[in-house]
C-alpha positions in Angstrom: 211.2 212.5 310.7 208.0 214.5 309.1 204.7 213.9 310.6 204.1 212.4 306.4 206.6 209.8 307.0 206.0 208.8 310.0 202.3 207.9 308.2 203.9 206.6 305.5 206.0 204.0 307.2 203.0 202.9 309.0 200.9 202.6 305.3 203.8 200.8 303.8 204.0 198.4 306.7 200.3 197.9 307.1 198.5 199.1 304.4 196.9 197.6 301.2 195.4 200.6 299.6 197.3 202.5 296.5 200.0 204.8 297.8 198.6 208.8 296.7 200.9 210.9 294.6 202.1 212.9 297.8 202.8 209.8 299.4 205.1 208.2 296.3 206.8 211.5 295.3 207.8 211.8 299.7 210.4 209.0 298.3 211.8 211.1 296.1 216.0 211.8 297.0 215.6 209.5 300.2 218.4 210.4 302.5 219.6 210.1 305.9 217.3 209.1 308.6 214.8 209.1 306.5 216.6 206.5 303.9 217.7 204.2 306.7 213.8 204.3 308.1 212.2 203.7 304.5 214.6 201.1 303.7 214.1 198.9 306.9 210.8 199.3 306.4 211.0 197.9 302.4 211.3 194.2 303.6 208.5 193.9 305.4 206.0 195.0 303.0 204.3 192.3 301.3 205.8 191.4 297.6 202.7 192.3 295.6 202.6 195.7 297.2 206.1 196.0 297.0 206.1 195.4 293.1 203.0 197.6 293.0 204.6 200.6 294.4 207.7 200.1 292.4 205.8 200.2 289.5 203.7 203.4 290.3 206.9 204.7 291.1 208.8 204.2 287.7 205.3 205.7 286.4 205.6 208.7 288.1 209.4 209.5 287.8 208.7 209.3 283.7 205.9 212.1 284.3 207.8 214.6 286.6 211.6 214.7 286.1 212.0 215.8 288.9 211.5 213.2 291.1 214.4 210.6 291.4 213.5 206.5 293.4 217.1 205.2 292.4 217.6 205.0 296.1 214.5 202.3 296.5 214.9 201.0 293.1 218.8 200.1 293.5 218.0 198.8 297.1 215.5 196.7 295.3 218.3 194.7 292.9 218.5 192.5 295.9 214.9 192.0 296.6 213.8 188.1 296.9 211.2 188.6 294.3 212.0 188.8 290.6 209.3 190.6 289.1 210.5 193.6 291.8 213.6 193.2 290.5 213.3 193.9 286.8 210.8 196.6 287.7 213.7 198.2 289.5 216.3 197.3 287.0 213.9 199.5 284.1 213.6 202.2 286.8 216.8 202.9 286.2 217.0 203.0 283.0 218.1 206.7 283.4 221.0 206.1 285.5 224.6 206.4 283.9 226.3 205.3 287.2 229.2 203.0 285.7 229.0 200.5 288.8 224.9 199.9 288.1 226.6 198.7 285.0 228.8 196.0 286.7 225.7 195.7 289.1 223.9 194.8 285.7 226.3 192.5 284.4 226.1 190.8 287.8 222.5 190.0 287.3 222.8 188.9 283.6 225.3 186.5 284.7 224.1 185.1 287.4 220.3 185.8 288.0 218.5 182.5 288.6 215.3 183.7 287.1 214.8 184.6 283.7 212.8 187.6 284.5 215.7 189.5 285.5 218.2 188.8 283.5 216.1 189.9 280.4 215.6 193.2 282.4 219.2 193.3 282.5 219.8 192.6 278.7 218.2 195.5 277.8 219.3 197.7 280.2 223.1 196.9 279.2 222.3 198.3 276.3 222.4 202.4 277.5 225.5 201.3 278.7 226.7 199.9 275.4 226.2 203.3 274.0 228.1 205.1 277.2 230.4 203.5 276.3 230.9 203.9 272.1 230.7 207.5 273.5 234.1 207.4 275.5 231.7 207.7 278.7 232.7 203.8 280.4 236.1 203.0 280.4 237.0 200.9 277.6 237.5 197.5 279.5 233.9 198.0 281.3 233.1 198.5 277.7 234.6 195.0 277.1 233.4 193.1 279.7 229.6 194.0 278.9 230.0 193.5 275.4 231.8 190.2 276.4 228.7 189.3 278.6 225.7 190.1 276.3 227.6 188.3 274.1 228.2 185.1 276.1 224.0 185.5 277.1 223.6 185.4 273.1 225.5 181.9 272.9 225.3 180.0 275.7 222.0 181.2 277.2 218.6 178.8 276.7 216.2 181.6 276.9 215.5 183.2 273.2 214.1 186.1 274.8 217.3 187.0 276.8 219.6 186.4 273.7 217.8 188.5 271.3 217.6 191.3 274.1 221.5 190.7 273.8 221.2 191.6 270.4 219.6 194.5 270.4 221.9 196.3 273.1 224.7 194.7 270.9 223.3 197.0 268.2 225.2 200.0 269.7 228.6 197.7 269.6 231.5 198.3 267.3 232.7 195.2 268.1 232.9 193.0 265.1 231.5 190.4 266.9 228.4 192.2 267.3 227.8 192.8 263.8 228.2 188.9 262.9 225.3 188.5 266.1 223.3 191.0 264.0 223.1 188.9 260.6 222.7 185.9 262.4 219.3 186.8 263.5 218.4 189.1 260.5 218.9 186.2 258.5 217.0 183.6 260.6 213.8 182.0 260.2 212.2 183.7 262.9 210.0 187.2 263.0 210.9 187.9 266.6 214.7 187.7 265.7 214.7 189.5 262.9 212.8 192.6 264.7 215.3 192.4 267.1 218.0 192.6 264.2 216.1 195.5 262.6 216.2 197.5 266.1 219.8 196.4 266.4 220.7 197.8 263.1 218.8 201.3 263.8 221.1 201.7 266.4 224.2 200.6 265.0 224.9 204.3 263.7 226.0 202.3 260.5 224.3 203.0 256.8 225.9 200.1 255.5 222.9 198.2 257.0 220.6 200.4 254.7 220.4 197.9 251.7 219.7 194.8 254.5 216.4 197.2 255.6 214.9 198.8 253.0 213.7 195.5 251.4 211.7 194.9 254.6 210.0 198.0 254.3 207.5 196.2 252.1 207.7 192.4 254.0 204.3 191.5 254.4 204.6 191.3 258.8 203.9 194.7 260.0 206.0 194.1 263.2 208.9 193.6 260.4 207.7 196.9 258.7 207.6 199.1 261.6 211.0 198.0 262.8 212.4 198.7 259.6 210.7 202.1 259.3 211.9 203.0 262.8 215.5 202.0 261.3 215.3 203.9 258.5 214.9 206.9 260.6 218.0 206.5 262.9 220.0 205.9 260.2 218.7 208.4 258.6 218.3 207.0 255.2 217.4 209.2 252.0 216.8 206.0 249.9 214.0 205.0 252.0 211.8 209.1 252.1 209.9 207.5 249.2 208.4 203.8 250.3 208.1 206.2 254.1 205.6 208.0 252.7 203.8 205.5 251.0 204.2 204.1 254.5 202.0 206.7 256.2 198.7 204.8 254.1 199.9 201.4 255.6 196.4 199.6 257.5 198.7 198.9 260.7 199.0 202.4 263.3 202.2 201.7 264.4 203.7 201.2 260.8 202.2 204.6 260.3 203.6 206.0 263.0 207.3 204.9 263.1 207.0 205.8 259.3 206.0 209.3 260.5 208.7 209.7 262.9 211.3 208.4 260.5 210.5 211.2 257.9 211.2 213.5 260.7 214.4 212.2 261.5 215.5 211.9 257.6 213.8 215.3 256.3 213.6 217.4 253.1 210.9 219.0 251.4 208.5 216.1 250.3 208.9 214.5 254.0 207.7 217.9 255.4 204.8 218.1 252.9 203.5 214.8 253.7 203.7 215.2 257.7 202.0 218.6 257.0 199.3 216.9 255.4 198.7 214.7 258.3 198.7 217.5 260.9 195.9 219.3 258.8 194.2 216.1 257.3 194.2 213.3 259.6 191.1 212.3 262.0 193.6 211.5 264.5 194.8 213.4 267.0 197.6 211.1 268.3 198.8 211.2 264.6 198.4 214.5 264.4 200.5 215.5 267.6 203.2 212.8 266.7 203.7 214.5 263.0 203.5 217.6 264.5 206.6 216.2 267.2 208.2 214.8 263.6 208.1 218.5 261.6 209.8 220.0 265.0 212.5 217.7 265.1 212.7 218.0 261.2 213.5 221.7 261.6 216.3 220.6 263.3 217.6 218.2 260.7 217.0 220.3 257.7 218.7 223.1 259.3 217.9 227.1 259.4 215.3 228.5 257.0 214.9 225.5 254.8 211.2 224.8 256.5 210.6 228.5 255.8 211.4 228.0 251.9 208.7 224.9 252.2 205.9 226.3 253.5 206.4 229.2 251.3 206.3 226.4 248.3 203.4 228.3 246.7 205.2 231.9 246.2 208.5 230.5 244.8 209.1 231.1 241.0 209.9 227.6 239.3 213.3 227.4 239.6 213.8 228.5 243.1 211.7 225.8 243.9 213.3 223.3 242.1 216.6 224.2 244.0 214.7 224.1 247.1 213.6 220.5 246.2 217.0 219.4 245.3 218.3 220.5 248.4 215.4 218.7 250.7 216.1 215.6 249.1 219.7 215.1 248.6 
Protein backbone atom coordinates (compact mmCIF):
# COMPACT_ATOMS: atom_id res chain seq x y z
CA UNK A 1 0.00 0.00 0.00
CA UNK A 2 1.33 3.78 -0.94
CA UNK A 3 2.75 5.85 1.71
CA UNK A 4 -0.83 8.24 0.56
CA UNK A 5 -3.06 5.54 1.66
CA UNK A 6 -1.66 4.49 4.33
CA UNK A 7 -2.48 8.44 5.51
CA UNK A 8 -5.55 8.25 4.05
CA UNK A 9 -6.96 5.22 5.98
CA UNK A 10 -5.72 6.83 9.10
CA UNK A 11 -7.80 10.43 8.00
CA UNK A 12 -10.85 8.42 7.09
CA UNK A 13 -10.78 6.59 10.39
CA UNK A 14 -9.89 9.49 12.55
CA UNK A 15 -10.23 12.45 10.91
CA UNK A 16 -12.98 15.31 10.69
CA UNK A 17 -11.44 17.73 8.32
CA UNK A 18 -12.53 17.79 4.41
CA UNK A 19 -10.73 15.17 2.40
CA UNK A 20 -8.22 17.35 -0.40
CA UNK A 21 -8.68 16.59 -4.01
CA UNK A 22 -5.42 14.26 -3.98
CA UNK A 23 -6.88 12.49 -1.21
CA UNK A 24 -10.62 11.90 -2.96
CA UNK A 25 -9.38 11.26 -6.49
CA UNK A 26 -6.64 8.23 -4.57
CA UNK A 27 -10.14 6.36 -4.58
CA UNK A 28 -10.50 6.47 -7.90
CA UNK A 29 -10.53 2.49 -9.66
CA UNK A 30 -9.97 1.03 -5.99
CA UNK A 31 -8.62 -2.46 -6.51
CA UNK A 32 -6.95 -5.19 -4.81
CA UNK A 33 -5.33 -4.65 -1.55
CA UNK A 34 -6.01 -1.44 -1.71
CA UNK A 35 -10.05 -1.99 -2.16
CA UNK A 36 -10.21 -4.56 0.55
CA UNK A 37 -8.17 -1.94 2.97
CA UNK A 38 -10.50 1.17 1.96
CA UNK A 39 -13.54 -0.83 2.24
CA UNK A 40 -12.97 -2.18 5.87
CA UNK A 41 -12.08 0.96 6.71
CA UNK A 42 -15.69 2.61 5.17
CA UNK A 43 -17.66 1.31 8.34
CA UNK A 44 -15.95 2.79 10.79
CA UNK A 45 -16.10 6.23 9.63
CA UNK A 46 -18.68 8.25 11.27
CA UNK A 47 -22.08 8.60 9.06
CA UNK A 48 -21.87 12.46 8.51
CA UNK A 49 -18.35 12.07 7.18
CA UNK A 50 -19.19 9.20 5.41
CA UNK A 51 -22.14 11.07 3.54
CA UNK A 52 -19.82 14.02 3.23
CA UNK A 53 -17.20 12.30 1.30
CA UNK A 54 -19.62 10.59 -0.78
CA UNK A 55 -20.92 13.65 -1.77
CA UNK A 56 -17.58 15.40 -2.57
CA UNK A 57 -16.99 12.39 -4.38
CA UNK A 58 -19.99 12.42 -6.87
CA UNK A 59 -18.79 16.28 -7.18
CA UNK A 60 -15.63 15.47 -8.37
CA UNK A 61 -16.28 12.50 -10.71
CA UNK A 62 -18.86 15.05 -12.62
CA UNK A 63 -15.70 17.46 -13.06
CA UNK A 64 -12.99 15.02 -14.20
CA UNK A 65 -14.19 12.00 -16.16
CA UNK A 66 -11.69 10.38 -15.47
CA UNK A 67 -12.08 9.43 -12.24
CA UNK A 68 -14.56 6.49 -11.51
CA UNK A 69 -15.92 5.82 -7.12
CA UNK A 70 -18.50 3.03 -8.27
CA UNK A 71 -16.35 0.76 -6.21
CA UNK A 72 -17.28 2.92 -2.79
CA UNK A 73 -20.45 4.06 -4.10
CA UNK A 74 -21.90 0.42 -4.96
CA UNK A 75 -20.32 -0.77 -1.50
CA UNK A 76 -22.37 2.08 -0.09
CA UNK A 77 -26.03 0.54 -1.33
CA UNK A 78 -25.75 -1.31 1.81
CA UNK A 79 -24.69 1.35 4.15
CA UNK A 80 -27.04 1.76 7.45
CA UNK A 81 -27.62 5.25 6.64
CA UNK A 82 -30.13 6.43 4.00
CA UNK A 83 -29.03 9.74 3.00
CA UNK A 84 -25.52 7.67 2.05
CA UNK A 85 -27.39 5.58 0.24
CA UNK A 86 -29.19 7.78 -2.25
CA UNK A 87 -26.05 9.81 -2.54
CA UNK A 88 -24.49 6.57 -3.77
CA UNK A 89 -27.44 5.44 -5.81
CA UNK A 90 -27.11 9.24 -7.98
CA UNK A 91 -23.27 8.46 -8.07
CA UNK A 92 -24.02 6.05 -10.30
CA UNK A 93 -26.05 7.54 -12.36
CA UNK A 94 -23.45 6.76 -15.09
CA UNK A 95 -23.34 3.15 -14.68
CA UNK A 96 -25.08 0.88 -17.42
CA UNK A 97 -24.19 -2.37 -15.44
CA UNK A 98 -27.59 -4.39 -15.94
CA UNK A 99 -27.32 -6.02 -12.31
CA UNK A 100 -27.14 -2.16 -10.61
CA UNK A 101 -30.43 -2.23 -12.34
CA UNK A 102 -31.91 -5.33 -10.36
CA UNK A 103 -29.74 -3.90 -7.48
CA UNK A 104 -32.10 -0.76 -8.03
CA UNK A 105 -35.17 -2.44 -8.31
CA UNK A 106 -34.23 -4.12 -5.06
CA UNK A 107 -34.12 -0.89 -3.26
CA UNK A 108 -37.35 0.57 -4.82
CA UNK A 109 -39.04 -2.46 -3.61
CA UNK A 110 -38.06 -2.90 -0.50
CA UNK A 111 -36.08 0.24 0.96
CA UNK A 112 -37.66 1.11 4.38
CA UNK A 113 -36.87 4.72 4.00
CA UNK A 114 -38.26 6.91 1.56
CA UNK A 115 -35.06 8.57 0.83
CA UNK A 116 -33.84 5.78 -1.11
CA UNK A 117 -36.34 4.59 -2.83
CA UNK A 118 -36.92 8.00 -4.57
CA UNK A 119 -33.15 7.83 -5.44
CA UNK A 120 -33.98 4.70 -6.94
CA UNK A 121 -37.05 5.95 -8.98
CA UNK A 122 -35.07 8.17 -10.80
CA UNK A 123 -32.27 6.23 -11.39
CA UNK A 124 -34.53 3.37 -12.97
CA UNK A 125 -35.15 5.64 -15.39
CA UNK A 126 -31.46 5.48 -17.52
CA UNK A 127 -32.33 2.01 -17.35
CA UNK A 128 -35.73 2.42 -18.84
CA UNK A 129 -34.07 4.03 -21.77
CA UNK A 130 -31.20 1.01 -21.96
CA UNK A 131 -33.57 -0.73 -22.42
CA UNK A 132 -36.06 0.92 -25.33
CA UNK A 133 -32.54 0.79 -26.89
CA UNK A 134 -32.24 -3.06 -27.10
CA UNK A 135 -29.40 -2.59 -24.39
CA UNK A 136 -31.32 -4.73 -21.13
CA UNK A 137 -32.79 -7.73 -22.02
CA UNK A 138 -36.39 -7.42 -22.65
CA UNK A 139 -37.74 -9.16 -19.41
CA UNK A 140 -35.27 -6.89 -17.15
CA UNK A 141 -37.06 -4.37 -19.27
CA UNK A 142 -40.30 -5.75 -17.87
CA UNK A 143 -39.69 -6.21 -14.46
CA UNK A 144 -38.53 -2.47 -13.94
CA UNK A 145 -41.21 -1.12 -15.90
CA UNK A 146 -43.48 -3.53 -13.75
CA UNK A 147 -41.91 -2.01 -10.53
CA UNK A 148 -41.97 1.78 -11.22
CA UNK A 149 -45.19 0.97 -12.00
CA UNK A 150 -46.34 -0.88 -8.91
CA UNK A 151 -44.30 2.30 -6.77
CA UNK A 152 -46.87 4.58 -9.01
CA UNK A 153 -50.00 2.62 -7.52
CA UNK A 154 -49.55 1.24 -4.47
CA UNK A 155 -46.84 3.51 -2.99
CA UNK A 156 -47.96 6.41 -0.22
CA UNK A 157 -45.21 8.66 -0.96
CA UNK A 158 -46.26 11.33 -3.92
CA UNK A 159 -42.72 12.03 -4.40
CA UNK A 160 -41.66 8.38 -5.22
CA UNK A 161 -44.66 7.87 -7.52
CA UNK A 162 -44.20 10.86 -9.66
CA UNK A 163 -40.34 10.02 -9.89
CA UNK A 164 -41.97 6.70 -11.24
CA UNK A 165 -43.45 8.73 -13.74
CA UNK A 166 -40.91 10.43 -15.09
CA UNK A 167 -38.55 7.32 -15.67
CA UNK A 168 -41.86 5.75 -17.08
CA UNK A 169 -41.59 8.59 -19.65
CA UNK A 170 -38.89 6.59 -21.62
CA UNK A 171 -41.57 3.38 -21.55
CA UNK A 172 -43.40 2.08 -24.59
CA UNK A 173 -45.42 0.34 -22.49
CA UNK A 174 -48.94 1.35 -22.85
CA UNK A 175 -49.35 1.39 -19.45
CA UNK A 176 -46.94 4.10 -19.03
CA UNK A 177 -48.64 6.36 -21.33
CA UNK A 178 -52.04 6.00 -19.34
CA UNK A 179 -49.56 6.91 -15.89
CA UNK A 180 -48.55 9.97 -18.02
CA UNK A 181 -52.19 11.57 -18.48
CA UNK A 182 -53.10 10.61 -15.22
CA UNK A 183 -50.81 13.16 -13.72
CA UNK A 184 -50.91 15.68 -16.70
CA UNK A 185 -54.40 15.85 -16.10
CA UNK A 186 -54.38 16.24 -12.33
CA UNK A 187 -54.95 19.03 -10.06
CA UNK A 188 -51.50 19.27 -8.93
CA UNK A 189 -48.37 21.45 -10.37
CA UNK A 190 -45.80 19.04 -9.09
CA UNK A 191 -47.51 16.20 -11.12
CA UNK A 192 -48.05 17.80 -14.02
CA UNK A 193 -44.14 18.84 -14.28
CA UNK A 194 -43.48 15.50 -13.75
CA UNK A 195 -45.82 14.65 -16.75
CA UNK A 196 -44.26 17.41 -18.87
CA UNK A 197 -40.61 15.82 -18.18
CA UNK A 198 -42.24 12.44 -18.81
CA UNK A 199 -43.52 13.45 -22.10
CA UNK A 200 -40.07 15.16 -23.24
CA UNK A 201 -38.77 11.88 -23.00
CA UNK A 202 -41.28 9.76 -24.38
CA UNK A 203 -39.65 10.29 -28.02
CA UNK A 204 -43.41 10.68 -29.02
CA UNK A 205 -44.85 14.04 -30.91
CA UNK A 206 -48.18 12.97 -30.39
CA UNK A 207 -47.79 14.58 -26.94
CA UNK A 208 -47.06 17.96 -28.82
CA UNK A 209 -50.76 19.27 -28.80
CA UNK A 210 -50.95 18.21 -24.76
CA UNK A 211 -47.65 20.74 -24.28
CA UNK A 212 -47.72 23.54 -26.33
CA UNK A 213 -50.81 24.96 -24.45
CA UNK A 214 -48.71 25.03 -21.34
CA UNK A 215 -46.17 27.05 -22.90
CA UNK A 216 -48.21 30.03 -21.92
CA UNK A 217 -49.76 28.54 -18.27
CA UNK A 218 -49.28 31.15 -15.86
CA UNK A 219 -46.67 28.68 -13.33
CA UNK A 220 -43.27 29.12 -14.63
CA UNK A 221 -42.23 25.63 -13.18
CA UNK A 222 -45.11 24.46 -15.78
CA UNK A 223 -43.53 26.68 -18.58
CA UNK A 224 -40.07 25.64 -18.23
CA UNK A 225 -40.98 22.03 -18.31
CA UNK A 226 -42.93 22.48 -21.29
CA UNK A 227 -40.19 24.40 -23.03
CA UNK A 228 -37.63 21.74 -22.08
CA UNK A 229 -40.31 19.30 -23.80
CA UNK A 230 -40.67 21.02 -26.68
CA UNK A 231 -37.05 20.72 -27.30
CA UNK A 232 -36.69 16.87 -26.98
CA UNK A 233 -39.43 16.38 -29.10
CA UNK A 234 -38.29 18.59 -31.21
CA UNK A 235 -41.38 20.43 -32.10
CA UNK A 236 -41.58 23.04 -35.14
CA UNK A 237 -45.06 24.25 -33.88
CA UNK A 238 -43.70 25.46 -30.73
CA UNK A 239 -40.08 27.81 -32.52
CA UNK A 240 -42.57 30.74 -32.33
CA UNK A 241 -44.11 31.05 -28.56
CA UNK A 242 -39.93 29.72 -27.79
CA UNK A 243 -38.86 32.81 -28.81
CA UNK A 244 -41.27 34.84 -27.31
CA UNK A 245 -40.16 32.64 -24.44
CA UNK A 246 -36.60 34.05 -24.24
CA UNK A 247 -38.40 37.66 -22.84
CA UNK A 248 -40.21 35.46 -20.09
CA UNK A 249 -39.39 37.35 -16.27
CA UNK A 250 -38.39 33.77 -14.88
CA UNK A 251 -34.32 32.66 -15.85
CA UNK A 252 -34.98 29.24 -16.08
CA UNK A 253 -38.04 29.62 -18.56
CA UNK A 254 -35.56 31.61 -20.52
CA UNK A 255 -33.11 29.18 -20.51
CA UNK A 256 -34.84 25.87 -21.27
CA UNK A 257 -36.57 28.10 -23.96
CA UNK A 258 -33.01 28.81 -25.27
CA UNK A 259 -31.87 25.24 -25.29
CA UNK A 260 -35.06 24.07 -26.91
CA UNK A 261 -34.47 26.30 -30.03
CA UNK A 262 -31.26 24.68 -30.23
CA UNK A 263 -32.57 21.39 -30.22
CA UNK A 264 -35.51 22.22 -32.78
CA UNK A 265 -33.44 24.77 -35.15
CA UNK A 266 -33.95 26.76 -38.39
CA UNK A 267 -33.15 30.13 -39.35
CA UNK A 268 -35.28 32.34 -36.98
CA UNK A 269 -34.15 30.03 -33.87
CA UNK A 270 -30.58 30.81 -34.84
CA UNK A 271 -31.24 34.48 -35.21
CA UNK A 272 -32.77 34.87 -31.93
CA UNK A 273 -29.92 32.76 -29.95
CA UNK A 274 -27.54 34.98 -31.98
CA UNK A 275 -29.00 37.94 -30.62
CA UNK A 276 -28.60 36.77 -27.08
CA UNK A 277 -24.93 35.80 -27.49
CA UNK A 278 -24.23 39.51 -28.77
CA UNK A 279 -27.00 41.27 -26.76
CA UNK A 280 -27.59 39.79 -23.44
CA UNK A 281 -25.89 41.22 -20.05
CA UNK A 282 -25.58 37.73 -19.12
CA UNK A 283 -22.90 35.76 -19.46
CA UNK A 284 -24.47 32.34 -18.29
CA UNK A 285 -27.17 33.16 -21.05
CA UNK A 286 -24.76 34.01 -23.24
CA UNK A 287 -22.51 30.79 -22.98
CA UNK A 288 -25.76 28.48 -22.79
CA UNK A 289 -27.01 30.11 -26.32
CA UNK A 290 -23.76 29.92 -27.48
CA UNK A 291 -23.89 25.76 -26.24
CA UNK A 292 -27.65 25.92 -28.09
CA UNK A 293 -26.23 27.41 -31.79
CA UNK A 294 -23.45 24.51 -31.52
CA UNK A 295 -25.79 21.88 -31.02
CA UNK A 296 -28.10 23.60 -33.62
CA UNK A 297 -25.36 23.14 -36.30
CA UNK A 298 -25.82 19.81 -35.78
CA UNK A 299 -29.60 19.65 -36.19
CA UNK A 300 -29.82 21.85 -39.09
CA UNK A 301 -27.29 20.02 -40.79
CA UNK A 302 -24.05 21.06 -43.18
CA UNK A 303 -23.96 24.63 -44.43
CA UNK A 304 -27.37 25.76 -43.47
CA UNK A 305 -25.84 28.04 -40.42
CA UNK A 306 -23.40 29.29 -43.08
CA UNK A 307 -26.56 30.50 -45.41
CA UNK A 308 -27.88 32.27 -41.99
CA UNK A 309 -25.19 34.25 -40.99
CA UNK A 310 -24.70 35.20 -44.54
CA UNK A 311 -28.59 36.43 -44.33
CA UNK A 312 -27.46 39.99 -45.33
CA UNK A 313 -25.74 39.07 -48.84
CA UNK A 314 -28.47 36.76 -50.15
CA UNK A 315 -30.60 38.13 -52.99
CA UNK A 316 -34.47 37.87 -51.91
CA UNK A 317 -35.33 34.75 -53.11
CA UNK A 318 -32.43 32.71 -51.96
CA UNK A 319 -33.26 33.90 -48.77
CA UNK A 320 -36.68 33.10 -48.75
CA UNK A 321 -35.71 29.39 -49.74
CA UNK A 322 -33.27 29.49 -46.95
CA UNK A 323 -36.13 30.47 -44.67
CA UNK A 324 -38.47 27.86 -45.85
CA UNK A 325 -35.98 25.38 -45.34
CA UNK A 326 -35.04 26.57 -41.49
CA UNK A 327 -38.48 26.32 -40.61
CA UNK A 328 -40.10 23.44 -42.05
Amino acid sequence: MSPLASRLLTQLRQGSEPLTVDQLASLSDLNGEDRRAYLAVWSEVPGERRLAILEALGRLADDRFELNFDALDIFALDDPDPRVRSVAIRNLWENEDPSLADRFLQILNADPEPEPVRAAARALGHFVLLGELGRLGDSQLDRIVAGLLAVFTESPDETARRLCVESLGYSSHPEATRVIESAFVADDEDWRAAALLAMGRSANADWGPSILPILRHPSPALRREAAAACGELELNASRTELIELLEDSHRDVRRAAIWSLGQIGGKSAYLALQQIVEHTTDPEEAELADRALENLAFVDGSGQLLLYAMDDGMDDDLADEVDEAGEE
